[in-house]
C-alpha positions as CSV (number, residue, x, y, z in Angstrom):
1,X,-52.2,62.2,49.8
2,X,-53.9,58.9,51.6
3,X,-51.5,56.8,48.8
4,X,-48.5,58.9,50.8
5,X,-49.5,58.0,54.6
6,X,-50.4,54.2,54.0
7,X,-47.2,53.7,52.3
8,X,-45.6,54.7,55.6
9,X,-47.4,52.1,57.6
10,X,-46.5,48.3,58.1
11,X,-47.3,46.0,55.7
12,X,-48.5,43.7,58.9
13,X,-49.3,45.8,61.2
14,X,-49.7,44.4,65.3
15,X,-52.5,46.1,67.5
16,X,-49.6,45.7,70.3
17,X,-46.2,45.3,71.0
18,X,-47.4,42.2,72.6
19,X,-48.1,41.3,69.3
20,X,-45.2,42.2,67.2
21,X,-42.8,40.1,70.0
22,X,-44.8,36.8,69.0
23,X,-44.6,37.3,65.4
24,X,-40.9,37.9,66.0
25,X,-40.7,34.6,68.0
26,X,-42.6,32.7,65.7
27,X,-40.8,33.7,62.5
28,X,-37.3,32.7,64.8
29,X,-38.6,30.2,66.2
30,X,-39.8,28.3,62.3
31,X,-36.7,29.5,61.2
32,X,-34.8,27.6,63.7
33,X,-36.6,24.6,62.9
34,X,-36.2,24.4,59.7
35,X,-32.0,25.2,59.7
36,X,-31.3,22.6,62.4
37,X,-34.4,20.8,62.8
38,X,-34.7,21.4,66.5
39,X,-38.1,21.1,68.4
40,X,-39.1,24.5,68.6
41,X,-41.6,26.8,68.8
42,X,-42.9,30.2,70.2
43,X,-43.6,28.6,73.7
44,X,-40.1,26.6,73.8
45,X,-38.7,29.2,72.5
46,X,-36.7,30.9,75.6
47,X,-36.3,27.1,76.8
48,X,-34.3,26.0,73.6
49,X,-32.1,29.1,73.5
50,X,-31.6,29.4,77.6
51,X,-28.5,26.9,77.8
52,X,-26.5,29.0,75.0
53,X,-25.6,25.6,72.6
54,X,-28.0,26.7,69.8
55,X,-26.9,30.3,70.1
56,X,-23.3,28.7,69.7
57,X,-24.2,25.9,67.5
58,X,-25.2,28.8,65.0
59,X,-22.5,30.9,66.1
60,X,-19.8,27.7,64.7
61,X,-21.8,27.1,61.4
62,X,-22.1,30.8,60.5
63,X,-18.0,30.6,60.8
64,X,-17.8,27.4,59.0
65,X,-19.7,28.9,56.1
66,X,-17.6,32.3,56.1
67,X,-14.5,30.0,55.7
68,X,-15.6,28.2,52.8
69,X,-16.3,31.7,51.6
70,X,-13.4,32.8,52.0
71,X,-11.5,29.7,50.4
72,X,-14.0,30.2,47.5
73,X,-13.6,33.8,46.6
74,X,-10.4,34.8,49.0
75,X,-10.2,38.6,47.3
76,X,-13.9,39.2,48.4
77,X,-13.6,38.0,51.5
78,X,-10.6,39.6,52.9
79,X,-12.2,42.9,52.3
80,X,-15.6,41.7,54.4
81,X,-15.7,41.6,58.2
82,X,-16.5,38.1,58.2
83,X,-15.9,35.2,61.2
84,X,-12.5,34.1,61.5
85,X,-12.9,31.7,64.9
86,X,-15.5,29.7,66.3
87,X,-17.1,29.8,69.9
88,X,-15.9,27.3,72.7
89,X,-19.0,25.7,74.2
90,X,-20.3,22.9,76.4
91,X,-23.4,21.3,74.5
92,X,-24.4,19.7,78.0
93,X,-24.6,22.6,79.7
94,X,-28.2,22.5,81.9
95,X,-30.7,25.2,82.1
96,X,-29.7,28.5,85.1
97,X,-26.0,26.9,85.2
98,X,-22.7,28.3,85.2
99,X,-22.2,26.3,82.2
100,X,-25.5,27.9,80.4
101,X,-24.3,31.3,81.2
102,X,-20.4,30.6,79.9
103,X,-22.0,29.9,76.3
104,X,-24.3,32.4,76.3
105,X,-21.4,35.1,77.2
106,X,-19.1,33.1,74.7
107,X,-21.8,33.5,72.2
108,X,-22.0,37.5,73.0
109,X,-18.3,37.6,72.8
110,X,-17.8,36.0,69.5
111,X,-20.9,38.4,68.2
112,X,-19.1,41.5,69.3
113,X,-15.9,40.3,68.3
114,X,-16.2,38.6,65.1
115,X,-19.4,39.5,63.7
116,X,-18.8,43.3,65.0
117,X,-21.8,43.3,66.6
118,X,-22.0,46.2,68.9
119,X,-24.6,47.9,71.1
120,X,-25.8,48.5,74.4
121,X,-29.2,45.8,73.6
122,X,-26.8,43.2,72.7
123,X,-25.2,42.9,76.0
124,X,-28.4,41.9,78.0
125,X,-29.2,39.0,76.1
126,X,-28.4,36.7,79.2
127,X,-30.6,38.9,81.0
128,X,-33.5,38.4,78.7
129,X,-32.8,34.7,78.0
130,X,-33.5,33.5,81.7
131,X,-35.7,36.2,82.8
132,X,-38.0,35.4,80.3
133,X,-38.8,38.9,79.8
134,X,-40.8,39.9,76.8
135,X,-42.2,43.4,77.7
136,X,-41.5,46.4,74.9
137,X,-37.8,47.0,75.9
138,X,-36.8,43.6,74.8
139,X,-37.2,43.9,71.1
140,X,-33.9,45.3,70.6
141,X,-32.4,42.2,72.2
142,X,-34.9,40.0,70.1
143,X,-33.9,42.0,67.2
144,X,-30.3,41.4,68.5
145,X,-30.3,37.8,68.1
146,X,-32.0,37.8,65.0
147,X,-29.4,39.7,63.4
148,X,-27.1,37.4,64.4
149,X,-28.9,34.1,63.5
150,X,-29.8,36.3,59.9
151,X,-25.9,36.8,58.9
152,X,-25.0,34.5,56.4
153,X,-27.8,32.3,57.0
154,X,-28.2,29.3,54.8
């Protein structure tokens, strides 16, 4: 019966949801790294993503890849729901700027409409960007984002 119950419990299990939010960060924030090489890390983290050009940076390479997917093995890919257009973006754009809120909604946009993204979580991401909130309620969004950055990774 005990072999029952701890198969139902994490294989890392966090003491708080505190706790569980940094390991989320941390595992983005090394995954980040390593994809683009960008200087990031669990304290930059909000910092890095806050102007939208990495969220849209990612947004235009997961496209790129689905269209060499799709030139590769074009039978396959027309029966998966996979990025047809880019995202329009301003790689300049600074920090609590109209600018930094245009790519962050174009990113949002593109997830929703190309990557069929959908949910109620999704559609705060702006929110918790620049608030910097990181209290319970804002996993979803976390989760949200990671999904996005996880789809066709490479």
């Amino acid at each position: 019966m005990s072999g029952i119950h701890s198969a139902t419990k994490s294989i890392r299990p966090f003491r708080s949801s505190e706790e569980y939010l940094y390991a989320m960060k941390e595992d983005l924030a090394e995954w980040l790294k390593d994809l683009y090489g960008v200087e990031i890390n669990v304290d930059k983290f909000l910092e890095v993503l806050e102007t939208g050009s990495l969220l849209c940076h990612h947004a235009n390479s997961v496209t790129q890849v689905a269209a060499e997917f799709l030139r590769e093995y074009p039978s396959l890919a027309e029966r998966m729901k996979l990025p047809r257009s880019g995202v329009t973006f301003v790689s300049s754009a600074q920090p609590a700027t109209f600018l930094a809120r245009d790519n962050i909604s174009n990113f949002i946009n593109w997830s929703r409409n190309q990557m069929h993204i959908k949910g109620k979580s999704f559609k705060n991401i702006y929110i918790l960007i620049r608030a910097h909130m990181w209290e319970l309620r804002t996993q979803s969004e976390l989760i949200a984002v990671a999904t996005v950055f996880n789809f066709l990774s490479f």
